[in-house]
KOLDORO-816088 format. One line per 4 residues: number of its first residue (from 0); their letters; for each residue x, y, z of C-alpha. Coordinates in Angstrom, 2 decimals, decimal comma. Example, Ala and Ser with C-alpha at 12.3 -4.5 7.8 and 13.67 -1.06 7.14 Angstrom:
<nodes>
0 = as = 12,30 -4,50 7,80 ~ 13,67 -1,06 7,14
</nodes>
This chain:
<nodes>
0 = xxxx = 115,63 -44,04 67,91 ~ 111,90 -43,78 69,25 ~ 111,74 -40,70 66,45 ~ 112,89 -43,60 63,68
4 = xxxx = 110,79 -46,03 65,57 ~ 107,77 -43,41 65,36 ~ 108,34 -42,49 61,81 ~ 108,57 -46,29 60,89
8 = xxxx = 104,95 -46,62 62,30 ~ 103,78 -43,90 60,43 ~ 104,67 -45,01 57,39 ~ 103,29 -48,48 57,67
12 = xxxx = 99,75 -47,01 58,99 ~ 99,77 -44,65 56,01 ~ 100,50 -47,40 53,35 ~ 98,09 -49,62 55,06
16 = xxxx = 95,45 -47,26 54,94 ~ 96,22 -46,43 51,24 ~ 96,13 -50,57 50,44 ~ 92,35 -49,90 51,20
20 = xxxx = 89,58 -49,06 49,35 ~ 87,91 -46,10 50,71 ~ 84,55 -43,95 50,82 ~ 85,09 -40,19 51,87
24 = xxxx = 82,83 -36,85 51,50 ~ 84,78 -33,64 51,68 ~ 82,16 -33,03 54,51 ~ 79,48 -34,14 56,65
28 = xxxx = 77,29 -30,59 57,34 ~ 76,53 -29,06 53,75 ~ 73,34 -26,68 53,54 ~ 70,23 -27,27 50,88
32 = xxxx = 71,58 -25,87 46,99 ~ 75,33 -26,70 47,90 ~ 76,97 -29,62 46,35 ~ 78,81 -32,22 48,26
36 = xxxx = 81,75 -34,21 46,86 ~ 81,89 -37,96 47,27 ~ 85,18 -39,38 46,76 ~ 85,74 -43,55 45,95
40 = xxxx = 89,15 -44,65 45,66 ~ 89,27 -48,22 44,55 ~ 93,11 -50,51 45,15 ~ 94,65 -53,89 43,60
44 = xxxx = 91,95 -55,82 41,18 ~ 89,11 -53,20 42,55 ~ 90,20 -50,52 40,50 ~ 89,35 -52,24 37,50
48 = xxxx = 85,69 -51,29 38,10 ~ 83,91 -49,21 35,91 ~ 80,37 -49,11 36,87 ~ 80,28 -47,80 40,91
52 = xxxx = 77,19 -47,13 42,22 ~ 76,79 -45,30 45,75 ~ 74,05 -45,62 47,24 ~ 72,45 -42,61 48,25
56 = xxxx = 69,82 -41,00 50,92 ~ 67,99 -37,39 50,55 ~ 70,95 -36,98 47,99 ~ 71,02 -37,43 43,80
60 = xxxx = 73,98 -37,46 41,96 ~ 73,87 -34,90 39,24 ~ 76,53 -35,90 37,28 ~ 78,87 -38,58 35,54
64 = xxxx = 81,95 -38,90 38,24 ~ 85,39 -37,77 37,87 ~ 87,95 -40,84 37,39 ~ 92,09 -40,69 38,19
68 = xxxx = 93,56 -43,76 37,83 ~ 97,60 -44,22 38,48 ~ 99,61 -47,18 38,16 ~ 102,96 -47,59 40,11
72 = xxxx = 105,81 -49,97 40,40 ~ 107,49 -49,65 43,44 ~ 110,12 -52,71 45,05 ~ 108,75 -55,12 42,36
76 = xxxx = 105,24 -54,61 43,07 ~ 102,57 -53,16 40,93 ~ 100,61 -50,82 42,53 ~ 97,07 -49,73 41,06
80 = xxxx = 94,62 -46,98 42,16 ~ 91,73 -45,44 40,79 ~ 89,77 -42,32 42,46 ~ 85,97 -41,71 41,09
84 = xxxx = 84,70 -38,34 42,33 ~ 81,05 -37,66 42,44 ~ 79,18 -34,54 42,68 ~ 75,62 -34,24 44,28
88 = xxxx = 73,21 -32,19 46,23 ~ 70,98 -32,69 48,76 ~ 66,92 -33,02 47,86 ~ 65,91 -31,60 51,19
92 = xxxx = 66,95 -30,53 54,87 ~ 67,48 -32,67 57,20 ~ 69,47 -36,18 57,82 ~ 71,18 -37,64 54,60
96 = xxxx = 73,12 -40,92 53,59 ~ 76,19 -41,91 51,63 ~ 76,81 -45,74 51,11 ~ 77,21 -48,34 52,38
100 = xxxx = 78,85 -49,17 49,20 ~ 79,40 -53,17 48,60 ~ 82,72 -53,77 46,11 ~ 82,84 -57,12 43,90
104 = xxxx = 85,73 -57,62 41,91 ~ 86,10 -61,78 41,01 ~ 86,47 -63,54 44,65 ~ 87,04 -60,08 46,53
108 = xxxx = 84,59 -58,19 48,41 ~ 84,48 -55,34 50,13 ~ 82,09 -53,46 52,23 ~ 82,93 -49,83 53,00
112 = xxxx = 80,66 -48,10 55,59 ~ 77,83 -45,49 55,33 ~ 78,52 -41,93 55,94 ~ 75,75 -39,85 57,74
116 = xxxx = 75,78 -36,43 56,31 ~ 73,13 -33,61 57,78 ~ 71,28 -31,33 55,29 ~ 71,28 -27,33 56,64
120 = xxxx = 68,02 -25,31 55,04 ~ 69,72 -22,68 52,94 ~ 67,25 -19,33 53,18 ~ 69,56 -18,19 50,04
124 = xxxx = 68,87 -21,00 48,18 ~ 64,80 -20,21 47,94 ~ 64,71 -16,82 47,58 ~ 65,25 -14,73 44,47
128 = xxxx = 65,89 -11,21 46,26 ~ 69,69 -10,35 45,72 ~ 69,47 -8,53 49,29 ~ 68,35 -11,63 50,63
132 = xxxx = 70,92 -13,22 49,11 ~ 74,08 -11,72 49,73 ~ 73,05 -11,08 53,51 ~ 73,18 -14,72 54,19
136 = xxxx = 75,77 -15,37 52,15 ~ 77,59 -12,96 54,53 ~ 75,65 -13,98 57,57 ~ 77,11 -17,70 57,35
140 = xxxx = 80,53 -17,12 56,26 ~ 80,02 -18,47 52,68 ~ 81,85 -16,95 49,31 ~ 79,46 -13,87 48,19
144 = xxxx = 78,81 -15,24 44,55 ~ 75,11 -16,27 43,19 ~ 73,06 -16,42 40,72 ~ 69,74 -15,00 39,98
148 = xxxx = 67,02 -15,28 37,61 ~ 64,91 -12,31 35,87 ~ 61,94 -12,57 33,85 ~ 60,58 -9,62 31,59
152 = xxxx = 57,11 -10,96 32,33 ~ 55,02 -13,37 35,74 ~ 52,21 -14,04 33,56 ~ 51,93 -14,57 29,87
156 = xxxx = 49,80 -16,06 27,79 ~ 50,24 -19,90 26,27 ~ 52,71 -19,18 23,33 ~ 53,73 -15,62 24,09
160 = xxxx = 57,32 -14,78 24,42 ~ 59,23 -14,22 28,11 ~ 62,43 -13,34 28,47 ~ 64,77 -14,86 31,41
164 = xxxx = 68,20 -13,98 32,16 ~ 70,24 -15,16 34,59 ~ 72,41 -12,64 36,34 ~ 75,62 -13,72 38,20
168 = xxxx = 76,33 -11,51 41,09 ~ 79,63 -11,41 42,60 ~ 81,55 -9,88 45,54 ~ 84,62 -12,27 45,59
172 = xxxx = 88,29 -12,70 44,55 ~ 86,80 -15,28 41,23 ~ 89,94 -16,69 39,50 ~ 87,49 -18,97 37,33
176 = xxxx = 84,08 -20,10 36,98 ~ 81,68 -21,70 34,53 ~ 77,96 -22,60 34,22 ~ 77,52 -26,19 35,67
180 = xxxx = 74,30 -27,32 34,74 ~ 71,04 -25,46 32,69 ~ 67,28 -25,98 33,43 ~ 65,97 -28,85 30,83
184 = xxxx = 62,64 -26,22 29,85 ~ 60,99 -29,04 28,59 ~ 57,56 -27,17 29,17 ~ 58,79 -23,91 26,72
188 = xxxx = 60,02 -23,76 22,88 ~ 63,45 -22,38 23,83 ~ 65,31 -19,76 21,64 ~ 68,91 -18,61 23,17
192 = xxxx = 69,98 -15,32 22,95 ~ 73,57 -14,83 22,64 ~ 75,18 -12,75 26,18 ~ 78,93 -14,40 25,70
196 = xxxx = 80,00 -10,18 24,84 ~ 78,12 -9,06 28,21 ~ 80,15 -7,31 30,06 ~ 80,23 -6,95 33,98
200 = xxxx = 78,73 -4,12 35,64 ~ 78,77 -2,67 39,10 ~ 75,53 -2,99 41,09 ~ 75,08 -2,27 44,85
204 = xxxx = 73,12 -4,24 47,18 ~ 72,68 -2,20 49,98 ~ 76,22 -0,39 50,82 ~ 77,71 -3,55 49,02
208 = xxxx = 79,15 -3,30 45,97 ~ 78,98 -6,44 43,72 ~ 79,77 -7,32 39,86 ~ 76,37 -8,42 38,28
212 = xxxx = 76,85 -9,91 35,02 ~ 74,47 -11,74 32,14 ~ 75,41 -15,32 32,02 ~ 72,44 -17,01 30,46
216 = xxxx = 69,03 -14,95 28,37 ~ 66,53 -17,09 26,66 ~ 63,40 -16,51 24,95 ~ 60,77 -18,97 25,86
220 = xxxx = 57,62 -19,69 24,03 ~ 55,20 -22,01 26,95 ~ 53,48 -25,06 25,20 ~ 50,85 -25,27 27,28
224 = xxxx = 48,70 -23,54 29,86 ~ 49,48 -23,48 33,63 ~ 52,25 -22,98 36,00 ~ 55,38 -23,71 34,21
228 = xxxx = 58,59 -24,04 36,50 ~ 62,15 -22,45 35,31 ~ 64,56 -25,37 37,03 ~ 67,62 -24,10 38,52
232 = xxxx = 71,24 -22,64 36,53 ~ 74,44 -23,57 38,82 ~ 77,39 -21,88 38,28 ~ 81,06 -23,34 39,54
236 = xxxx = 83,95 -21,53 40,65 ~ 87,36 -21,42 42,05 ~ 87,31 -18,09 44,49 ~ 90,45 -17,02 46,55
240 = xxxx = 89,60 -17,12 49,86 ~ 91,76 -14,23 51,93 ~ 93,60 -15,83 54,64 ~ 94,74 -12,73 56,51
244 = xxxx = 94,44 -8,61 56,06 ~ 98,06 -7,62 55,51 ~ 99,78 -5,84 52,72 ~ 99,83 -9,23 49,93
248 = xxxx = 96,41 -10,42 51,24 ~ 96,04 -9,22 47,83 ~ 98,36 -12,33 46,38 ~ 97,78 -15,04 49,34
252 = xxxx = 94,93 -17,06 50,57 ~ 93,02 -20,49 49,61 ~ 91,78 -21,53 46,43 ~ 88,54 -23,07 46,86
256 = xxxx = 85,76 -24,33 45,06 ~ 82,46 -22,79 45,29 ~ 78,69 -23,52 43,44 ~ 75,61 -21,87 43,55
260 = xxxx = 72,04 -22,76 41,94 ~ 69,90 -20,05 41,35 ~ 66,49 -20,93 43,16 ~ 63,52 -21,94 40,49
264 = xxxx = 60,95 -19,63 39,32 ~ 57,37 -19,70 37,80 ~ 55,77 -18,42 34,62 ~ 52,20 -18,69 34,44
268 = xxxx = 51,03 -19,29 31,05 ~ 47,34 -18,29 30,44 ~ 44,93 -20,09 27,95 ~ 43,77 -18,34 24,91
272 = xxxx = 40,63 -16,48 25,42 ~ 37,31 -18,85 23,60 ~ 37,42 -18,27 19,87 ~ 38,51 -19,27 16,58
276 = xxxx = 41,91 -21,39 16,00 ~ 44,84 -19,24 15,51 ~ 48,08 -19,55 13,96 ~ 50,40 -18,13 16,55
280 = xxxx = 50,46 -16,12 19,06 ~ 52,30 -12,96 19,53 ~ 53,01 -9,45 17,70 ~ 53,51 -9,96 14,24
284 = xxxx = 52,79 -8,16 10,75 ~ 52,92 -9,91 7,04 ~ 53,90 -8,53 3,54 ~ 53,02 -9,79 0,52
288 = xxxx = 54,68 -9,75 -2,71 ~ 52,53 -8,25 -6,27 ~ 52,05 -11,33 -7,84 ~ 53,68 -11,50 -11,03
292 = xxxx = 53,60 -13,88 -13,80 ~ 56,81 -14,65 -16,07 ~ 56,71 -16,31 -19,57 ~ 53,16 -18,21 -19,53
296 = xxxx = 54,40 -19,78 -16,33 ~ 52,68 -20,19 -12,72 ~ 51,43 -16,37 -10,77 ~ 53,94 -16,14 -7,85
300 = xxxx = 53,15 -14,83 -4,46 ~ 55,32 -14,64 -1,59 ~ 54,33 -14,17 1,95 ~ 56,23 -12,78 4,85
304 = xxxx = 55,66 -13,07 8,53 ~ 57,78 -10,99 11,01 ~ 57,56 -10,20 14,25 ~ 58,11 -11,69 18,45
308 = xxxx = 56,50 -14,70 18,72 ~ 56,87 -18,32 17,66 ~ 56,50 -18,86 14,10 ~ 58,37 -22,39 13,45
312 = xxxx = 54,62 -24,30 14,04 ~ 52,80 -21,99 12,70 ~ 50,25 -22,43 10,04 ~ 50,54 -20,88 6,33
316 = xxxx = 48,30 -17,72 5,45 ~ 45,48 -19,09 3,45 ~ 43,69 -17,40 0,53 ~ 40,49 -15,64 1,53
320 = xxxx = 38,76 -17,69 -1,33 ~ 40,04 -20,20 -3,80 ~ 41,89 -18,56 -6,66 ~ 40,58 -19,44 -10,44
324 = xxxx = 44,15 -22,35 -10,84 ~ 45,55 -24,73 -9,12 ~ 47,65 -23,27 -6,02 ~ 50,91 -25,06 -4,74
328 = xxxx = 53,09 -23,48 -1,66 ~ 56,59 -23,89 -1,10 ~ 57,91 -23,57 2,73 ~ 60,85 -21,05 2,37
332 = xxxx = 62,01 -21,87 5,79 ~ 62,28 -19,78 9,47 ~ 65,23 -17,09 10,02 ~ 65,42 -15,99 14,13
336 = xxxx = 67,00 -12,51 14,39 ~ 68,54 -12,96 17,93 ~ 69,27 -9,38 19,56 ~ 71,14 -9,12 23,27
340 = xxxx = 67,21 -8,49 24,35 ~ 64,87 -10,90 22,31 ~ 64,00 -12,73 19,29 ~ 62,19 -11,97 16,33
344 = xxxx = 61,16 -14,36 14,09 ~ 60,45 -14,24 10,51 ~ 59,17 -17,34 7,78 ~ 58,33 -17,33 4,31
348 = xxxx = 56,13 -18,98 1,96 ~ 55,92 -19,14 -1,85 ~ 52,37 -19,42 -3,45 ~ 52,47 -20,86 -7,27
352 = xxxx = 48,98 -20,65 -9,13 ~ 48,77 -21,94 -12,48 ~ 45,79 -20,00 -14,23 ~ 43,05 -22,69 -15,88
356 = xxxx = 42,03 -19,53 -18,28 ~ 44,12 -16,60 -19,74 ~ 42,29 -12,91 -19,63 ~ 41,93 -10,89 -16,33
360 = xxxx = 42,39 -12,87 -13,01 ~ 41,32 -11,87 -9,52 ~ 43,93 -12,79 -6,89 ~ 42,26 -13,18 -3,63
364 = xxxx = 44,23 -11,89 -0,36 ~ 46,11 -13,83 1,86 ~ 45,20 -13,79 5,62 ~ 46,57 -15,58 8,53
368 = xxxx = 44,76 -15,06 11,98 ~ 47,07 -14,43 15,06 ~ 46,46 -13,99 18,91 ~ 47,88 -10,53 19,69
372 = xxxx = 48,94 -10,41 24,01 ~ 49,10 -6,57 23,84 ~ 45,53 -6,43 22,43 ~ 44,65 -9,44 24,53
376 = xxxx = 42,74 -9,84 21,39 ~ 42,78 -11,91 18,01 ~ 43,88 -10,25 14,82 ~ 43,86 -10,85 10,88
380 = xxxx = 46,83 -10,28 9,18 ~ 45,87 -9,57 5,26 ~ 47,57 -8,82 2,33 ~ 44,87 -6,81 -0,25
384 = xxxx = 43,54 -8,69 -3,34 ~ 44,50 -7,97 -6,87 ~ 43,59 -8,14 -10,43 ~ 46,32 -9,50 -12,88
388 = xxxx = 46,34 -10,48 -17,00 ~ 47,40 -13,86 -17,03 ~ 47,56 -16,54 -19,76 ~ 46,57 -20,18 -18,77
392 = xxxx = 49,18 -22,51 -17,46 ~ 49,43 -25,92 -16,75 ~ 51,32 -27,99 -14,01 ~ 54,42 -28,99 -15,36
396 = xxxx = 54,08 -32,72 -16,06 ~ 56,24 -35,45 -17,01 ~ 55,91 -36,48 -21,07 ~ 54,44 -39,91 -21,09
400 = xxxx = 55,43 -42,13 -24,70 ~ 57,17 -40,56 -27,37 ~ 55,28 -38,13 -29,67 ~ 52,38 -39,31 -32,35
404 = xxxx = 54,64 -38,40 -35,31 ~ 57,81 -39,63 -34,41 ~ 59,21 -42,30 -37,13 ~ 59,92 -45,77 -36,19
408 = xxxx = 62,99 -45,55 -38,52 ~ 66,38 -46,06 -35,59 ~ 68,53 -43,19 -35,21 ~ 71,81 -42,65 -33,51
412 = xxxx = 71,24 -39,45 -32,20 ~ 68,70 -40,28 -29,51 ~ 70,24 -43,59 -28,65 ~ 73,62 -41,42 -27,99
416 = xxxx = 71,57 -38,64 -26,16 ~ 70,02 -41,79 -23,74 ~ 73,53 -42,48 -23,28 ~ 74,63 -39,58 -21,70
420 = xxxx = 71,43 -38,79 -19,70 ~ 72,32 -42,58 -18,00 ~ 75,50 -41,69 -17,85 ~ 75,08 -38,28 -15,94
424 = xxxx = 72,09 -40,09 -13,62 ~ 75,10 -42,48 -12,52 ~ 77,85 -40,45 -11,86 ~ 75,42 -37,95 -10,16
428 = xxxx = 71,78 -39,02 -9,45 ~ 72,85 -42,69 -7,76 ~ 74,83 -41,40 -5,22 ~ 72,65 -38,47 -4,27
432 = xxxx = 70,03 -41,37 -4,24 ~ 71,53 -43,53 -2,08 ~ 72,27 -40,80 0,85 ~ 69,05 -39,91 0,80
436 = xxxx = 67,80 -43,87 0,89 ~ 70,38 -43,87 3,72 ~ 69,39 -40,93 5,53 ~ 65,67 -41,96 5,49
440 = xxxx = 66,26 -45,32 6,62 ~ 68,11 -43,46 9,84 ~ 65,13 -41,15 10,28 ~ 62,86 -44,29 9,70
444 = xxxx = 64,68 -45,64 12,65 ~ 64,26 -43,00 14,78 ~ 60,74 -42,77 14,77 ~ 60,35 -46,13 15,53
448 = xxxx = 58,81 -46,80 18,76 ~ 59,31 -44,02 22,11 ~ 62,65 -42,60 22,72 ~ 62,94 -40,18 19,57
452 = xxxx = 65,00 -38,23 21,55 ~ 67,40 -40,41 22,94 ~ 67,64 -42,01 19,51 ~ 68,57 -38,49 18,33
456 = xxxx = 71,09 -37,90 21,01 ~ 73,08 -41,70 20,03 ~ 72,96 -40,39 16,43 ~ 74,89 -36,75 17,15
460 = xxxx = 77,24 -38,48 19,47 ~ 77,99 -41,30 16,90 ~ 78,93 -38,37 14,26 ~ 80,85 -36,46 16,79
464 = xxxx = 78,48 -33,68 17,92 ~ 77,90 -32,82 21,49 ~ 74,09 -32,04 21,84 ~ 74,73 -29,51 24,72
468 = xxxx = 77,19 -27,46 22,98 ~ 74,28 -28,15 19,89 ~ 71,75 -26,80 21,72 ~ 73,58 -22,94 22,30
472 = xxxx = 74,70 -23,06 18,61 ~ 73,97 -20,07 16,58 ~ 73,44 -22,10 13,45 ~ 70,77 -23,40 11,28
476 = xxxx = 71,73 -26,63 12,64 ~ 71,16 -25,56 15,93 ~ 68,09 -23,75 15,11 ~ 66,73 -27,57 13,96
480 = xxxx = 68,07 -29,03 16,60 ~ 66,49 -26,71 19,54 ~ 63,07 -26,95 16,84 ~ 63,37 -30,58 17,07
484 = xxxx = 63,91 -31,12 20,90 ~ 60,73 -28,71 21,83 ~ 58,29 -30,38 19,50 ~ 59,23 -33,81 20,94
488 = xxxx = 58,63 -32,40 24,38 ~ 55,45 -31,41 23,53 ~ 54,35 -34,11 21,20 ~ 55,58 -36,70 24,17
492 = xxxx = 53,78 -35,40 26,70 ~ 50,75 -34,41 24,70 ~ 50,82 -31,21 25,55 ~ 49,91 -29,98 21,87
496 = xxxx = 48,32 -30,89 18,59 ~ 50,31 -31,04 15,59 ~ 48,59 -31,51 12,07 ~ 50,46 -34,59 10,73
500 = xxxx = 52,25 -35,32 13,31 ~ 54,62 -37,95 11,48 ~ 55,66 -35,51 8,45 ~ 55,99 -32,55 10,89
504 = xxxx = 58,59 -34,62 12,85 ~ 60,08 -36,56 9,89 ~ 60,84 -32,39 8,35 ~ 62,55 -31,56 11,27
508 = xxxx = 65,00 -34,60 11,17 ~ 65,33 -33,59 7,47 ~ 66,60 -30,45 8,48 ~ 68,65 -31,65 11,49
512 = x = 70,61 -34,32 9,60
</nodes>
């Protein structure tokens, strides 16, 4: 009787205490670069909120919470629950808050109490040494799996290429994990280099041995001159922690959830040394084509620009001196040749000149000046000037008025011929038309005002595209996407000078959408 009697309590203190509405953290000691779990769970006409809010001390939330909700009909009663979970981290060590968090739903209110949590400083979480590392990983009884970023270069100069990869180590039973959050690089022109084949490789720290695999490489182009921070890459996972030594220790233990952010590094990005403008800046070399000239029509030289550096703002080789025509180029567009390593880049432009005289013509070279690191030195890239028999030619242009002989007499013919052309411009030209009235009424839009970006964002989630999986797309959509995002970055923060800023932006949408 007093064990019913005891169980009958039981019962009634657990459903009272699920009736409630609730504010929990999975713990109240968590150390700097760990994340700590808040947990709401809402009851009755409370769990219709959508919008929760917890306020927060020395801690940010980092991302959008978790929601469960479950509905329940139990002796005639409806029963309704909902559970947000919220991940954050701590800013720095020492004391931090959770809450009080104040709950309105029509005449009910609520008030559920703070939570004092204390912040730990984390010696693994601000160095970048794996030794360091792992040994207080070890030394505190923590999972040993981290993350660690590499760069191929400290210093570099402003528009140079670095590489950075970010290795995962691991020592741990892993049965999942996956990259949490990236660094925004808003001060770099970002290019990512496909590691998803990398395989894992064994590395020892010390007498330790440890997997060490690539999870993230990106080649970054700095914007601007300084010291330009690489934020933190967290990685997630669920590790089996061992709960005891004998023979199926192997099969048996706890699965747990572990996260680790790899501590921030620095690149410092060097000005270009007083001189002349250059195009870009990096190791490059540039081919020209023989110009040629087919049927009386425009001389055609192309121009190609390889090599590792940044090419997508770069300026178009110029002639050394004005050819004897009238010269129009055509932008042939960027290719990025993404190795496991680093990215090359190559673009290509298309010089027409029509020829004002026929007889021998001089064709002046091309050049195109460049800032070369290795040198620490500027360079011209040329292409060598020619001599070519041309016949004049004249810009194609549109007929205006019918010709001085034609006869006023009516004939069918042309009327008929009209006809068709209409025809063919409205089963063809009008719709064509009209998405590209429509599409630059949408980029119109965009570049209304601030926010470019987040106008961008609205516009890839309203036709279905996720921007982050966008932004590691090997495509030419992602390639104008990633172009996009890093000239706004700049352009926003002034950080460089575009010519035509407008056109330069309004291209890139162009390309994008």
């Amino acid at each position: 009787m007093h064990f019913a009697f005891c169980i009958s309590v039981l019962m009634l203190f657990v459903d009272d205490a699920a009736a409630s509405n609730s504010l929990l953290v999975e713990r109240r000691t968590i150390r700097l670069g760990e994340q700590l779990t808040i947990i709401v769970s809402l009851e009755g006409e409370f769990s219709e909120l959508d919008d929760v809010r917890v306020p927060l001390h020395n801690l940010t939330i980092y991302d959008p919470p978790s929601i469960a909700s479950e509905f329940s009909w139990i002796n005639g009663e409806i029963i309704r629950r909902k559970v947000l979970r919220y991940r954050a981290r701590a800013e720095t060590a020492g004391p931090a808050l959770v809450g009080p968090l104040t709950l309105t739903a029509g005449a009910q209110r609520d008030m559920l109490p703070a939570i004092a949590i204390e912040v730990l400083p984390d010696r693994a979480a601000s160095s970048n040494d794996p030794a360091v590392i792992l040994r207080e990983l070890l030394a505190t009884g923590r999972e040993p799996l981290f993350v660690v970023a590499e760069q191929d270069a400290q210093s570099v100069y402003a528009g140079e290429q670095v590489i950075v990869t970010w290795y995962l180590y691991n020592a741990a039973t892993v049965q999942r994990w996956q990259i949490g959050s990236i660094p925004k690089l808003a001060d770099f022109w970002v290019e990512e280099l496909d590691v998803r084949n990398a395989r894992a490789q064994t590395a020892f720290i010390g007498d330790q041995a440890v997997q060490k695999m690539a999870v993230r490489r990106v080649a970054l182009y700095p914007l601007r001159s300084g010291r330009l921070e690489v934020g933190p890459l967290e990685v997630e996972a669920a590790i089996l922690r061992r709960t005891n030594r004998g023979p199926f220790s192997l099969f048996e233990g706890n699965l747990i959830e572990a996260g680790f952010s790899s501590t921030p590094i620095s690149i410092d990005a060097r000005p270009l040394p007083a001189g002349p403008a250059v195009a870009a800046v990096g190791e490059f070399a540039m081919r020209c084509s023989r110009p040629k000239q087919t049927g009386g029509g425009p001389v055609v030289i192309e121009a190609t620009v390889t090599g590792r550096g940044n090419l997508r703002a770069a300026e178009a080789p110029r002639f050394r001196t004005l050819p004897a025509g009238d010269v129009q180029r055509i932008e042939q567009g960027v290719s990025v040749q993404r190795s496991t390593d680093d990215a090359t880049m190559t673009r290509r432009w298309q010089y027409l000149i029509f020829p004002r005289a026929g007889g021998t013509m001089a064709m002046p070279g091309l050049q195109m000046p460049v800032f070369s690191p290795a040198a620490e030195a500027r360079r011209l890239l040329q292409c060598s000037a020619l001599t070519l028999a041309v016949t004049a030619a004249d810009r194609p242009r549109v007929a205006a008025g019918a010709p001085a002989s034609a006869k006023p007499a009516m004939h069918v013919g042309p009327y008929v011929a009209a006809g068709v052309i209409a025809l063919a411009c409205l089963l063809f030209v009008l719709p064509w038309w009209r998405r590209r009235a429509s599409q630059e009424r949408q980029i119109r839009a965009m570049m209304t005002g601030d926010g470019i970006q987040e106008r961008v964002h609205a516009a890839l989630v309203d036709r279905g595209i996720d921007p982050a999986v966008l932004l590691k797309e090997a495509s030419d959509r992602g390639d104008a996407y990633r172009s996009l995002r890093s000239l706004l970055d700049a352009l926003e923060r002034d950080r460089i000078e575009v010519p035509d800023r407008d056109r330069e932006i309004r291209r890139r949408l162009r390309e994008l959408f």
